[in-house]
Wavefront OBJ file of the C-alpha trace (Angstrom):
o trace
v 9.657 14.234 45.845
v 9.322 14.019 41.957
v 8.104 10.713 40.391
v 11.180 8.909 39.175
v 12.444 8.822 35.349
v 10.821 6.124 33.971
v 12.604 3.076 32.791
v 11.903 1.200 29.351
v 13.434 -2.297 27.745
v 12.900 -2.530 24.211
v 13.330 -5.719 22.764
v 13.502 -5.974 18.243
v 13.768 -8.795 16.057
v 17.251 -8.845 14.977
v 17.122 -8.110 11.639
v 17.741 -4.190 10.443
v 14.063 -3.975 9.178
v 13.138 -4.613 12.385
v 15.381 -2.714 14.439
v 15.600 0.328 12.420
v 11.597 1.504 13.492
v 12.147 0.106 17.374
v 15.285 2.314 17.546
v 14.376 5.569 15.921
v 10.947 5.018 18.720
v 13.936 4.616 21.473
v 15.746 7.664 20.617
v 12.201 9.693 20.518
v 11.615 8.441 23.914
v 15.018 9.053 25.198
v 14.792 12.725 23.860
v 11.628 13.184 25.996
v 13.283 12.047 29.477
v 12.939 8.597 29.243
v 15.201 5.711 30.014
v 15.766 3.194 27.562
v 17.395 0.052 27.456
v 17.723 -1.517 23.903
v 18.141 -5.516 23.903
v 19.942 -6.837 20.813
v 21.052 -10.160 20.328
v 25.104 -10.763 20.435
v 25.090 -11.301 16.456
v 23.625 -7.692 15.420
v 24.719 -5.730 18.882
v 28.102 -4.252 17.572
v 26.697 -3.315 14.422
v 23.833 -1.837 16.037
v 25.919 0.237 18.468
v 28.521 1.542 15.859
v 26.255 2.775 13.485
v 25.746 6.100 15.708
v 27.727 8.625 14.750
v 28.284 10.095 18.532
v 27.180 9.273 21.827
v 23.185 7.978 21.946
v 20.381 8.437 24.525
v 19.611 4.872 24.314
v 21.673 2.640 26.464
v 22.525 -1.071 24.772
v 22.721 -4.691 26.060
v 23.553 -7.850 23.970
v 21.952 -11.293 24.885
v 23.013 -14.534 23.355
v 20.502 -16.016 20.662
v 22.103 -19.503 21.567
v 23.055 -19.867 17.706
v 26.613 -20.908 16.600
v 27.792 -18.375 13.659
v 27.432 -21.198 11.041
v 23.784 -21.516 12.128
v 22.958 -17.856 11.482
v 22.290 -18.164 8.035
v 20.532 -21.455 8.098
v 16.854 -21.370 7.139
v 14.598 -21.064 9.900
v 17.660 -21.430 12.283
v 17.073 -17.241 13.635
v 13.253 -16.987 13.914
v 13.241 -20.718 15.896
v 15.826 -19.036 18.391
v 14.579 -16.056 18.795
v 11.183 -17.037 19.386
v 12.217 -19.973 22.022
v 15.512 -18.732 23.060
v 15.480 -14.966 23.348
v 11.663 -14.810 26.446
v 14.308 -16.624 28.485
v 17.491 -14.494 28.271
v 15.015 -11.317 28.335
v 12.925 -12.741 31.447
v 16.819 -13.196 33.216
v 17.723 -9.601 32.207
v 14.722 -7.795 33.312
v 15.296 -9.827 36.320
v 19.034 -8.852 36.549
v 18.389 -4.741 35.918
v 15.663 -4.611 38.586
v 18.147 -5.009 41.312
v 19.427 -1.839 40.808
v 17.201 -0.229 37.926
v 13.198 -0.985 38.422
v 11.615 -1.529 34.808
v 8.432 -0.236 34.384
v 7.442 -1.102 31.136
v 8.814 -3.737 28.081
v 7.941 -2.534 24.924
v 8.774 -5.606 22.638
v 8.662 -6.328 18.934
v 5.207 -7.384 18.240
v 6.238 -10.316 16.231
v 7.746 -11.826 19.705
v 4.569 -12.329 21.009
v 5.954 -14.680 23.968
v 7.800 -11.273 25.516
v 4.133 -10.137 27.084
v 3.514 -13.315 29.378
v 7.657 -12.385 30.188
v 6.656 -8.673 31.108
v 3.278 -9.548 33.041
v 5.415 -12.399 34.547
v 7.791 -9.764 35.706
v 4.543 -7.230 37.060
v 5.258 -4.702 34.549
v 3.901 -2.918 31.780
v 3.519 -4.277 28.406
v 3.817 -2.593 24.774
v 3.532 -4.509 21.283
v 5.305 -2.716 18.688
v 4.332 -3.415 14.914
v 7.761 -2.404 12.302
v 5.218 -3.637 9.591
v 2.481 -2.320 8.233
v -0.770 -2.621 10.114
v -2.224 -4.646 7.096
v -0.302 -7.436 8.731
v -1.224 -8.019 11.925
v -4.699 -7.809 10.373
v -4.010 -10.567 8.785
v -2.629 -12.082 11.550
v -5.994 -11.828 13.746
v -7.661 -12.960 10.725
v -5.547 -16.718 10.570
v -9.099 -18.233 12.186
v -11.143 -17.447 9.596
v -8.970 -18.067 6.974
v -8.844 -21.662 8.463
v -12.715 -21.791 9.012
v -13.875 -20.528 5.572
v -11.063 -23.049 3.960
v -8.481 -20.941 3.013
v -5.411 -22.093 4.144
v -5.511 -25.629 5.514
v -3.702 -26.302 9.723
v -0.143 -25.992 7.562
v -0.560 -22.318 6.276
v -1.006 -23.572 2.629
v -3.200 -21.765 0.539
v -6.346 -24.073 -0.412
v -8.272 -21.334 -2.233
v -5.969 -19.166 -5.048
v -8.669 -16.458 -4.983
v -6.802 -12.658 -4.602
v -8.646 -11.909 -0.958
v -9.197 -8.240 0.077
v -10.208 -8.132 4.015
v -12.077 -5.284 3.457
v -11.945 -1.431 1.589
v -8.470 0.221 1.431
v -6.969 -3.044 2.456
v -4.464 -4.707 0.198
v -5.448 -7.448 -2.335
v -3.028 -9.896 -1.717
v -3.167 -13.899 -3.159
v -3.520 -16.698 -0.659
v -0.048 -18.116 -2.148
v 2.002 -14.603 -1.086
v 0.808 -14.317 2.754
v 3.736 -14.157 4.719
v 4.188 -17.286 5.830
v 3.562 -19.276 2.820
v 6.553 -17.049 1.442
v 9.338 -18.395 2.951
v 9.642 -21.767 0.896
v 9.557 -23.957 3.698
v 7.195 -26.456 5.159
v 9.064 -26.333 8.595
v 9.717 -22.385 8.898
v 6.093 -22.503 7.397
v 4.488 -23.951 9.694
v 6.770 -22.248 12.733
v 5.645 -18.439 11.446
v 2.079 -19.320 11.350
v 1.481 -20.984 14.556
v 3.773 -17.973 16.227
v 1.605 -15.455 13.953
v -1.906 -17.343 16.008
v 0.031 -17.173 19.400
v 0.928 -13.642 19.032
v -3.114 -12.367 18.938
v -2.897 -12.927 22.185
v -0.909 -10.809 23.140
v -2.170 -7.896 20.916
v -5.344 -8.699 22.757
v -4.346 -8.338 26.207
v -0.953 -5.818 25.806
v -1.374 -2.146 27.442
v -0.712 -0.897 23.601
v -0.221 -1.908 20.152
v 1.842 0.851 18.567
v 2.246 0.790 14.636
v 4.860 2.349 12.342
v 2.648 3.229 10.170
v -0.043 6.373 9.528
v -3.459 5.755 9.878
v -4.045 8.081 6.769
v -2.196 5.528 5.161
v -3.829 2.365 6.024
v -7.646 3.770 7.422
v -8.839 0.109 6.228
v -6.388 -1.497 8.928
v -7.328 0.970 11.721
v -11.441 -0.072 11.159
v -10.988 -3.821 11.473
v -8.570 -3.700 14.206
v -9.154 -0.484 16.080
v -6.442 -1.764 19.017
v -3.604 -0.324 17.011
v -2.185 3.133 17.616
v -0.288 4.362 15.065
v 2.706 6.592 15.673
v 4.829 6.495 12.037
v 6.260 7.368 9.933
v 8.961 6.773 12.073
v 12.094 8.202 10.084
v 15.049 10.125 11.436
v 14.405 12.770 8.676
v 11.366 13.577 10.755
v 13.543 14.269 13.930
v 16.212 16.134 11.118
v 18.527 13.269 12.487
v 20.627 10.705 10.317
v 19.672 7.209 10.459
v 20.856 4.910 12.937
v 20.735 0.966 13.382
v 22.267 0.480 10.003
v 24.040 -3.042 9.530
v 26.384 -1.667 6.812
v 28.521 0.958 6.075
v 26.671 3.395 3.601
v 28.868 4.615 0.746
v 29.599 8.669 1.924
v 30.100 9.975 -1.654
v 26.642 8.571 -3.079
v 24.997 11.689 -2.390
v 27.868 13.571 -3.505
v 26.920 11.992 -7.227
v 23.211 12.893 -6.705
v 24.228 16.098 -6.422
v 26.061 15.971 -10.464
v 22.511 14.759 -11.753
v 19.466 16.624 -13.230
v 16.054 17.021 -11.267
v 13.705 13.418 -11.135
v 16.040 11.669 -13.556
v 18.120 8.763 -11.249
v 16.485 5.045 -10.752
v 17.305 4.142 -7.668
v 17.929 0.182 -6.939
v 18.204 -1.673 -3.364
v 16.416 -4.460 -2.338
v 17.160 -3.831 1.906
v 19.332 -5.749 3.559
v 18.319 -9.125 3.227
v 16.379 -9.852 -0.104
v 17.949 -10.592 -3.564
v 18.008 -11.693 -7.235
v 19.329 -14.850 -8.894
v 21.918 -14.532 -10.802
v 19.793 -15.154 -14.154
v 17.468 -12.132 -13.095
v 20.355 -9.797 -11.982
v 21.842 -9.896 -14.890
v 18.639 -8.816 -16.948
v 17.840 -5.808 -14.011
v 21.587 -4.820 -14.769
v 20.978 -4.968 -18.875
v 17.315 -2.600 -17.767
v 18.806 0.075 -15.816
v 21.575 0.013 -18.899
v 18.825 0.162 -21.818
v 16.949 2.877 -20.081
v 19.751 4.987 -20.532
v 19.001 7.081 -17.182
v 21.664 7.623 -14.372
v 20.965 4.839 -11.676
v 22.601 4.530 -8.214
v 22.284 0.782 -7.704
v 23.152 -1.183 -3.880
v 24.669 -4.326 -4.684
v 25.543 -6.138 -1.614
v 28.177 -8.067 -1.168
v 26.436 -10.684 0.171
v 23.299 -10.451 -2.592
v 23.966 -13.720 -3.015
v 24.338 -15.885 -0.484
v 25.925 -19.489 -1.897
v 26.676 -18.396 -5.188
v 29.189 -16.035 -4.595
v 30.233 -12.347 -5.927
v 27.244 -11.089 -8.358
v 28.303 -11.351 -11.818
v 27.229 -8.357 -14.289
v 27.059 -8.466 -17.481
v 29.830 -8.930 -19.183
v 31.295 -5.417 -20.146
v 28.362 -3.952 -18.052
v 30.587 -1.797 -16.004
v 32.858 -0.311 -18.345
v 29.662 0.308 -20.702
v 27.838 2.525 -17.534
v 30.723 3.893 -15.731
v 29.658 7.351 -16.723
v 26.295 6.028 -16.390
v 25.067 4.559 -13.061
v 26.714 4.191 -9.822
v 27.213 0.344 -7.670
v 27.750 1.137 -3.865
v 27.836 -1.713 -1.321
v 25.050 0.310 0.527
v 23.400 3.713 0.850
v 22.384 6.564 3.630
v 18.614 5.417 1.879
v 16.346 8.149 3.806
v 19.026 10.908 2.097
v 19.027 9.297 -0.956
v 15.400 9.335 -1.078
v 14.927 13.017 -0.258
v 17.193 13.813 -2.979
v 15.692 15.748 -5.810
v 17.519 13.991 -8.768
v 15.579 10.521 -7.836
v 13.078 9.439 -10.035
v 12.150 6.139 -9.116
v 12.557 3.270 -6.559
v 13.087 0.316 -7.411
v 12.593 -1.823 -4.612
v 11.691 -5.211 -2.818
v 8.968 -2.986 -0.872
v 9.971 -4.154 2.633
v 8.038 -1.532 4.892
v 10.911 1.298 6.044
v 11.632 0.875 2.181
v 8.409 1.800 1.337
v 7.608 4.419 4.106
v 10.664 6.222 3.078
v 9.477 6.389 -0.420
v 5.718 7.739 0.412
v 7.380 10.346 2.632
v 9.335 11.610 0.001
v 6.803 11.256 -3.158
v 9.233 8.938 -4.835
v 7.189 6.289 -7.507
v 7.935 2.729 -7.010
v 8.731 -0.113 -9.134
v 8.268 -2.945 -6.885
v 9.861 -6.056 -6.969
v 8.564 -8.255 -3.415
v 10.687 -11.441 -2.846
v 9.240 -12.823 0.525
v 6.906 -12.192 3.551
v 4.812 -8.984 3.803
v 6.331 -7.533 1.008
v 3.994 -8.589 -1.165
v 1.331 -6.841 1.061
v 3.132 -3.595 0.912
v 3.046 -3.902 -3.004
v -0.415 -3.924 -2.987
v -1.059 -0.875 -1.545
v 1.756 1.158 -3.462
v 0.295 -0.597 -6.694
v -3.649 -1.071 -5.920
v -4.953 0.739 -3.253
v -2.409 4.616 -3.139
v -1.553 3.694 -6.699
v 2.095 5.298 -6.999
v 3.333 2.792 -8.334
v 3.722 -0.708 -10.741
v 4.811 -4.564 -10.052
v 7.768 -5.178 -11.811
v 9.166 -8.441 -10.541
v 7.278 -12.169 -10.498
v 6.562 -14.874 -8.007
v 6.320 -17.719 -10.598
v 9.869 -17.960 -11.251
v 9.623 -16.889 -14.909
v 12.356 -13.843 -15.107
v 11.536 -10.750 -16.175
v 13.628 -9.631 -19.069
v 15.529 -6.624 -19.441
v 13.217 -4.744 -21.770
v 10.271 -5.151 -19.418
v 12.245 -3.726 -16.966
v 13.145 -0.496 -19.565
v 9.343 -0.269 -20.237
v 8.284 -0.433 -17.068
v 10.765 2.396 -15.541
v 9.943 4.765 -18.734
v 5.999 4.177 -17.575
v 6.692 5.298 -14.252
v 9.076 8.052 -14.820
v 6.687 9.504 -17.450
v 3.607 8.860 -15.583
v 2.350 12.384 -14.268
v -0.619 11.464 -12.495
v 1.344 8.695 -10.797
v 4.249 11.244 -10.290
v 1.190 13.776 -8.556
v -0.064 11.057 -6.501
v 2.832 10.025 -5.112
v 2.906 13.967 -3.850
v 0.385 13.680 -2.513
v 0.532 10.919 -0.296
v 4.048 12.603 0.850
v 1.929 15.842 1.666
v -0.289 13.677 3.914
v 3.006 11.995 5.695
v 4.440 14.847 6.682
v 0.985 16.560 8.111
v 0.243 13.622 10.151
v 3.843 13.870 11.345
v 3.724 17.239 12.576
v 2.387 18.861 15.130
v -1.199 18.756 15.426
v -0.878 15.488 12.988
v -2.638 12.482 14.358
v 0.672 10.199 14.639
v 2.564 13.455 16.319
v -0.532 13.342 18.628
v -0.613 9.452 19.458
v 3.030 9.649 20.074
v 2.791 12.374 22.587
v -0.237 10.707 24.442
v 1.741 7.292 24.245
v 5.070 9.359 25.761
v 2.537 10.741 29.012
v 1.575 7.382 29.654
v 4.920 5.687 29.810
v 5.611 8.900 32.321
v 2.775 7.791 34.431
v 3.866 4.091 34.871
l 1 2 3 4 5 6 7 8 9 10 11 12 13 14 15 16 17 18 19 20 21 22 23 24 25 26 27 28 29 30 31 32 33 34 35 36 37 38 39 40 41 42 43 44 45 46 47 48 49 50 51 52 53 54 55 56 57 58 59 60 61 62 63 64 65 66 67 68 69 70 71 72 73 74 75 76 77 78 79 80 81 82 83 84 85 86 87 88 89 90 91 92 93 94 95 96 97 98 99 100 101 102 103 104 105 106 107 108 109 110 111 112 113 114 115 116 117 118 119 120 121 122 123 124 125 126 127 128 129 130 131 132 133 134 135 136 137 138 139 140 141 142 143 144 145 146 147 148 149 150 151 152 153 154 155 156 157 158 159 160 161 162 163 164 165 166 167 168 169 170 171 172 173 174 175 176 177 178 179 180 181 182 183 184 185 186 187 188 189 190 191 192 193 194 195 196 197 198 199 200 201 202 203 204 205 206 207 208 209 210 211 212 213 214 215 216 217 218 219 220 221 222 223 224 225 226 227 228 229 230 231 232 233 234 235 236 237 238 239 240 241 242 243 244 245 246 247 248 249 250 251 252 253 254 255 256 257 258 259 260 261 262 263 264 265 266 267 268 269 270 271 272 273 274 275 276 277 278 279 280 281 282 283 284 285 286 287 288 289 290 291 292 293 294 295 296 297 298 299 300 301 302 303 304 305 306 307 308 309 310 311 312 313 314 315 316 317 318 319 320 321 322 323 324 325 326 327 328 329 330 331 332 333 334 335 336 337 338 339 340 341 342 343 344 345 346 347 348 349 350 351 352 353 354 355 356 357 358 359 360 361 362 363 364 365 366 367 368 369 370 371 372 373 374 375 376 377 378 379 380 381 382 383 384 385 386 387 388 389 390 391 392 393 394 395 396 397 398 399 400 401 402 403 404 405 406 407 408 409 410 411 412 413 414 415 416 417 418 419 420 421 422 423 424 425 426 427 428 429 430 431 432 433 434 435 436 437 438 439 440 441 442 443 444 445 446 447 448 449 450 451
């Protein structure tokens, strides 16, 4: 007899920068005759599920997170959960499944370090997955020596306000904007940085560390911790599939006004799913895209702003750019992307944000709010240079003719414009066959047969 299909359970963070990566690597696997079980927690699991257009490979299971709704969106409230809730609920289902359906292997998001002790625990294979760049879990195995050459102080706060480079072709990123210190609170603070310490251990000891990220993009990473594999960019446009593990409803005629624009001329605005302006500073972004007298498809969540309500524009912004720009609620963003009438990005450079711009050679204004954004800036703005920092950390806002300036220096910059080409060139080689991400995938796909 034939060895039996293997059987996976991925586990993601549940937020949609997290899930997005974990999913598109469960529908790769699935593809290749793999069985996948995808663990969401009960608040994202519908929205996860409905966001495929037909019937998926990848079977889904919810879990509770033990939060009640109003705690959600309290500070801190979701990462505490998740971190001391979700091992438990996972350890149960692995537990539950193997009565009927043996697991061989949990392949968990990397930032849930406690999920490897619940896998070995269980006798089974484990896998860390990274959504991030690699630059941050170098960081992460660095917290020691941060602590022993003073640093950060036993809190996570920054004692030394030197920029620190970890070494070449890493980013150059200030004590004060390490992802932890980001967040604006002592207690969450404290809570991301001892989980951050906890989780080497598990990158240490797990069967594989698996990155969505290219190691022609971040060679620097791969030296200094030469444990990760990476396998990205991992983007449905690479498997010519549409996007999946969306939490909103894209606006379906977006692309439909790309279409009425000239080559390179559209800014692009989103800032993911999660991050936002105040109301002070979106009012100036709305008065830049206006002033720079380009067309601009600009997301606009509803809930930008959560506690102060509905964003306010400027007052006759609208009627003043109605044959201008374009406000959608959300947007397909890997179409948009690929579009040839986008120009620029202008974007909070979370990590799928700023993968899907290198892969299509899009320049990036970038505007980081929190965590490793302000890592990915660096190395769109320091170390691959296709792009500028547009937005501050010091809570000064940035007014609306900065904002003008700064897109007329990217859209005009040709060198910038032909190194951003580049970089998408090198993408999509290391994506294809013979490409050293198509090549880690397939050896990481054999293995998970063998288990």
């Amino acid at each position: 007899m034939g060895k039996s299909q293997p059987h996976i359970m991925m586990v993601a963070f549940p937020m949609q920068g997290h899930v997005i990566p974990l999913l598109e690597l469960a529908q790769v696997l699935a593809a290749h005759g793999i069985r996948v079980t995808f663990v969401n927690t009960e608040m994202v699991h519908d929205r996860v599920v409905s966001s495929f257009a037909g019937e998926s490979l990848v079977g889904f299971v919810s879990v509770p997170d033990g939060l009640e709704p109003h705690e959600r969106y309290v500070p801190g409230k979701l990462t505490e959960a998740v971190y001391t809730i979700l091992p438990g609920k996972v350890e149960a289902l692995i537990r539950e499944i193997n009565d009927h359906s043996k697991i061989s292997c949990l392949v968990y998001d990397q930032s849930i370090g406690s999920l490897h002790q619940v896998a070995r625990d269980a006798g089974i294979r484990s896998v860390a997955f990274l959504p991030a760049a690699a630059a941050l879990l170098v960081l992460g195995l660095h917290i020691p020596q941060l602590l022993r050459h003073g640093i950060i102080d036993d809190q996570g706060n920054p004692l030394d306000n030197s920029p620190l480079q970890l070494g070449p072709t890493m980013p150059i990123v200030n004590p004060t904007h390490f992802v932890w210190h980001t967040v604006r609170n002592t207690t969450l603070q404290k809570l991301i940085l001892d989980m951050m310490r906890q989780n080497n251990n598990s990158i240490n000891s797990a069967d594989w560390v698996i990155c969505n990220s290219a190691l022609d993009l971040e060679p620097g990473a791969s030296t200094l911790a030469p444990q990760i594999t990476f396998v990205g960019p991992l983007l449905a446009s690479n498997r010519l599939a549409d996007s999946a593990g969306q939490f909103y409803q894209h606006d379906k005629d977006s692309l439909e006004w790309l279409d009425q624009q000239p080559p390179s001329s559209v800014i692009y605005v989103s800032f993911g799913s999660y991050a936002g302006l105040g109301p002070a500073q979106f009012q100036e972004l709305a008065l830049g895209l206006e002033h720079a007298n380009r067309p601009f498809l600009w997301v606009v969540r509803p809930n930008a702003m959560p506690g102060v309500g509905k964003p306010q524009f400027p007052n006759g912004f609208l009627e003043r750019t109605k044959s201008q720009g374009r406000i959608v609620g959300w947007a397909n963003q890997q179409k948009v992307l690929s579009h040839p009438s986008v120009a620029c990005f202008v974007s909070h450079c979370g990590w799928n944000s700023t993968l899907e711009s290198v892969s299509n050679g899009v320049p990036m204004l970038c505007w980081p709010c929190y965590a490793d954004q302000f890592i990915n800036q660096s190395y769109v703005c320091d170390i691959w240079r296709v792009g500028l920092q547009l937005g501050r950390d010091n809570g000064v806002i940035v007014p609306f003719d900065e904002i003008k300036e700064k897109i007329e220096r990217v859209v005009g910059d040709e060198e910038l414009k032909g190194r951003a080409l580049q970089l998408k060139e090198m993408m999509g080689h290391g994506a294809r066959e013979g490409g050293t991400s198509h090549q880690n995938l397939k050896n990481f796909i054999t293995w998970l047969h063998e288990c």
